[in-house]
LUMKOL-725371 format. One record per residue: residue in three letters; y, z, x of N, C-alpha, C in turn. Coordinates in steps of 0.1 Angstrom, whole numbers, padded with zeros to 4 digits, always signed. Each point is the difference from the previous one (the first is absolute). Last residue first. Layout:
AlaYZXYZXYZX ...
//
This chain:
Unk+0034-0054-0052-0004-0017+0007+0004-0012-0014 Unk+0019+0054+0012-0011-0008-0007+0004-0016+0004 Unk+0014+0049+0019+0004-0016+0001-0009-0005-0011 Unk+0016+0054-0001-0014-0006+0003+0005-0016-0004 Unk+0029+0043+0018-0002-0004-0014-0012-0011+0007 Unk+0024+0052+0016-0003-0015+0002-0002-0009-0012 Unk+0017+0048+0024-0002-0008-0011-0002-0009+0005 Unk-0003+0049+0026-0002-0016+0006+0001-0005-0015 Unk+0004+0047+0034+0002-0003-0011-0002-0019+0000 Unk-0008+0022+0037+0003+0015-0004-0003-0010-0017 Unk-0020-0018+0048+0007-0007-0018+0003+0020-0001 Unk-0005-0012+0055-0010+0001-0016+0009+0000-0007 Unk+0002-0032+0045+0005+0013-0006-0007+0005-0008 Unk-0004-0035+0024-0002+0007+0005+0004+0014-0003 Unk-0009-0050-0017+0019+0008+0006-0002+0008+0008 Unk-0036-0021-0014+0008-0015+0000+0013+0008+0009 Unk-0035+0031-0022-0004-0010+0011+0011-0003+0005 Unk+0008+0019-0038+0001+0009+0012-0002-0010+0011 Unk-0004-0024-0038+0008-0001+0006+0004+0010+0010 Unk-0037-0005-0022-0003-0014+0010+0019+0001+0005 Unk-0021+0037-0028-0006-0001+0015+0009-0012+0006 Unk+0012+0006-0044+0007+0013+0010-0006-0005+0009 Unk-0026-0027-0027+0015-0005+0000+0009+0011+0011 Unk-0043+0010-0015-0002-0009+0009+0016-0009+0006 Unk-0005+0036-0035-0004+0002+0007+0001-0011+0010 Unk+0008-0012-0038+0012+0002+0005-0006+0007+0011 Unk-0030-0038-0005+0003+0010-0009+0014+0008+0001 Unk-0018-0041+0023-0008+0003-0006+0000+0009-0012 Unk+0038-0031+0030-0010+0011+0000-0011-0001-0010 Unk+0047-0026+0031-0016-0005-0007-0006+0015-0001 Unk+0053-0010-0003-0013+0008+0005-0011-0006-0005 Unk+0051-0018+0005-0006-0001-0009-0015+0001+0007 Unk+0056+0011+0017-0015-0007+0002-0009+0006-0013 Unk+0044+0017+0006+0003-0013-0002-0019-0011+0002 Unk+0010+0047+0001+0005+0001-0013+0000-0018+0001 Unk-0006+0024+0042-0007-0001-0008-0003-0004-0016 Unk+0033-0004+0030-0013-0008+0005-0006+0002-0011 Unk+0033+0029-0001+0004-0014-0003-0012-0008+0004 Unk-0003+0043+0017+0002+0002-0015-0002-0014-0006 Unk+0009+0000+0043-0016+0007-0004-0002-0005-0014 Unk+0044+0004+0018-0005-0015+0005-0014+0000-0005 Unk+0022+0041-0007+0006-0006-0005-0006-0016+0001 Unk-0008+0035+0033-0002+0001-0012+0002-0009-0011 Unk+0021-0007+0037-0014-0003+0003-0012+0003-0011 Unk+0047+0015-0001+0003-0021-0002-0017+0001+0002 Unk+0008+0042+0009+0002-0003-0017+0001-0013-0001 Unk-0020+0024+0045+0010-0006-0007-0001-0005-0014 Unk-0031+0020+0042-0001-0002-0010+0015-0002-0012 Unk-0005+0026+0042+0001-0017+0004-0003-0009-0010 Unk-0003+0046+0003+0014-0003-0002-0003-0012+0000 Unk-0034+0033-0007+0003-0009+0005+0010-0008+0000 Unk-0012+0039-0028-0001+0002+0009+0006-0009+0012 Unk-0008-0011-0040+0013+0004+0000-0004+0006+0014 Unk-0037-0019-0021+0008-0011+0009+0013+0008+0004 Unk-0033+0015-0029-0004+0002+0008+0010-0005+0014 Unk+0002-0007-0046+0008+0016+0006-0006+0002+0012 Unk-0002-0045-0027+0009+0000+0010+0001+0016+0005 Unk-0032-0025-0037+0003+0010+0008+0008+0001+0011 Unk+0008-0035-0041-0012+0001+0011+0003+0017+0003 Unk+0009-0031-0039+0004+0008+0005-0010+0000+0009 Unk+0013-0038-0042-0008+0009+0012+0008+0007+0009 Unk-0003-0041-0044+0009+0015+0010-0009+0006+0004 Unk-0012-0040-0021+0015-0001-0005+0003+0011+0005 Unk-0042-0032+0017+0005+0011+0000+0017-0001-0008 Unk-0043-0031-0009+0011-0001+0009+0011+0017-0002 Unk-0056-0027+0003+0010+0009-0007+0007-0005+0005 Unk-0044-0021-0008+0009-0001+0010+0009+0010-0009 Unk-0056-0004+0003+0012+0000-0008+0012+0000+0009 
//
């Protein structure tokens, strides 16, 4: 199934620590993500394939389902 994310949040608390992490960088993440269209399996499979992709974890995530 293909999704397309309409908002997400990632876990950035880990990142405050690390200064080098920037709000434009944040921000650039965010936008990627919201702009590409996910191949998943389930919404489960959907959080995984983009932790993967970003390297971050999902705090929060809507989406809606592409139909063919």
């Amino acid at each position: 199934m293909q999704f397309q994310v309409t908002q997400i949040e990632f876990d950035f608390d880990d990142a405050m620590a690390d200064e080098s992490i920037t709000d434009e960088y944040k921000q650039s993440l965010i936008d990627e993500t919201l702009e590409g269209v996910w191949d998943a399996d389930d919404e489960d499979d959907l959080i995984e394939e983009i932790t993967c992709a970003s390297g971050w974890c999902v705090k929060s995530i809507d989406y809606r389902h592409i139909l063919d």
